[in-house]
N, C-alpha and C positions, 0 to 999 in steps of 0.2 A: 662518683664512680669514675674512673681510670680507663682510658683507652688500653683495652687486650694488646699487647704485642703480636704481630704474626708469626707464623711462622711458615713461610712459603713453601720452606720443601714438604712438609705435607700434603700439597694441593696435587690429589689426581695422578702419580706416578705412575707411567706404563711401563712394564715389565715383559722381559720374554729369556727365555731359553736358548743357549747354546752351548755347543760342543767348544772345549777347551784348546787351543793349539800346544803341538806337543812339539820336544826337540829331545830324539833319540828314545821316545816312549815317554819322555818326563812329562809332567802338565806344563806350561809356563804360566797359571797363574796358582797362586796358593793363597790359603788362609789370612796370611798375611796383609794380600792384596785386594781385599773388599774392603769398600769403598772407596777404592781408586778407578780413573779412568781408563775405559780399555779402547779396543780399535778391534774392528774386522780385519781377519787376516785370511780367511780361506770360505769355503762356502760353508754357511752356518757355524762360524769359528770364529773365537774370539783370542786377544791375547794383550800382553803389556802396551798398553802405548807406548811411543816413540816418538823422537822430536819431529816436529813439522807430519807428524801422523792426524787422520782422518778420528777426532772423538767419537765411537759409537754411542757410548754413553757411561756410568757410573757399576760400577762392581758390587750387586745387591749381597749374594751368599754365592757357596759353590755347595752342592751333594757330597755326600762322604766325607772322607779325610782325606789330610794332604798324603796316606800314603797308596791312597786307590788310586794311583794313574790310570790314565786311560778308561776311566770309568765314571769318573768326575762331569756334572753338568752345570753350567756357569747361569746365573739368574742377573740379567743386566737392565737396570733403568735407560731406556730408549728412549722415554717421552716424562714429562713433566718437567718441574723444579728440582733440582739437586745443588747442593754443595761442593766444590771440588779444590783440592790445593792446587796455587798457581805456580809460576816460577818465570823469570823477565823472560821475553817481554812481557811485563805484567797489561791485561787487560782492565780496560775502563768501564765504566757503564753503558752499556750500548754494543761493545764490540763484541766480535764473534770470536770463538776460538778453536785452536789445534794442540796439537800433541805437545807438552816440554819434556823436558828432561829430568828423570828419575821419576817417571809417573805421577805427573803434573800435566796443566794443561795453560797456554799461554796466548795471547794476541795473534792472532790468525796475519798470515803477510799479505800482502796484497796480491792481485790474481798472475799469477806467472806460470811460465811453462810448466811446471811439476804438478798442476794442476791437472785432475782426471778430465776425460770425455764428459761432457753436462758441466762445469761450473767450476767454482772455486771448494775447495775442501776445509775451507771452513765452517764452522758448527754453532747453533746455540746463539742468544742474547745474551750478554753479561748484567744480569739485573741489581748485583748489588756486590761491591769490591770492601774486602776487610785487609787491609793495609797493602801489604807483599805476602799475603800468609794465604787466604782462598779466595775464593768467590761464589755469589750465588746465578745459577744461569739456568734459563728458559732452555731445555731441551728441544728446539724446535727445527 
């Protein structure tokens, strides 16, 4: 008998609800953009990551269609294990991470001025790196 492979992002997912950020009534997240990384941007609102942005967590599903603006509710993993494409600074195992570019997330910098009130803005464990292409990270 064969040792099971795991599969981590399974284990425990926490999940919640939020309002979409919009620009000029658009949504800025669509269909498209589940299971990608998003970020807080407004009270209970969410939207694209950005580089050197605050990871909220992973893009579970959105309500409706991409042509309900404004009516749309965003379902995002907050807690658990997830999967996320990276992009350099590629993170290692162990490091924490932030926002890249093109909705990615990458190696967290070390603590500097741009840092919020309470701490450093970086997110998560990197528990496990697959080349230059994702990784898997401990939402914690």
């Amino acid at each position: 008998m064969s040792v099971r492979e795991q599969n981590l992002e399974t284990i425990a997912p926490v999940l919640a609800t939020f309002k979409i950020e919009q620009d000029a009534g658009v949504d800025q997240l669509k269909d498209a953009d589940i299971g990608c990384p998003v970020t807080l941007t407004g009270d209970n609102e969410v939207g694209p990551i950005g580089d050197n942005e605050l990871l909220l967590g992973k893009l579970i599903s959105l309500t409706l269609s991409d042509k309900d603006d404004g009516d749309r509710l965003a379902t995002v993993q907050v807690g658990g294990i997830c999967r996320l494409t990276m992009s350099s600074t590629y993170p290692a195992v162990g490091d924490r991470v932030v926002g890249g570019t093109g909705a990615t997330v990458k190696q967290a910098p070390v603590l500097t001025g741009y840092d919020p009130a309470g701490g450093n803005i970086a997110r998560g464990t990197v528990l496990e790196v697959n080349g230059t292409t994702d990784c898997i990270i401990l939402l914690n």
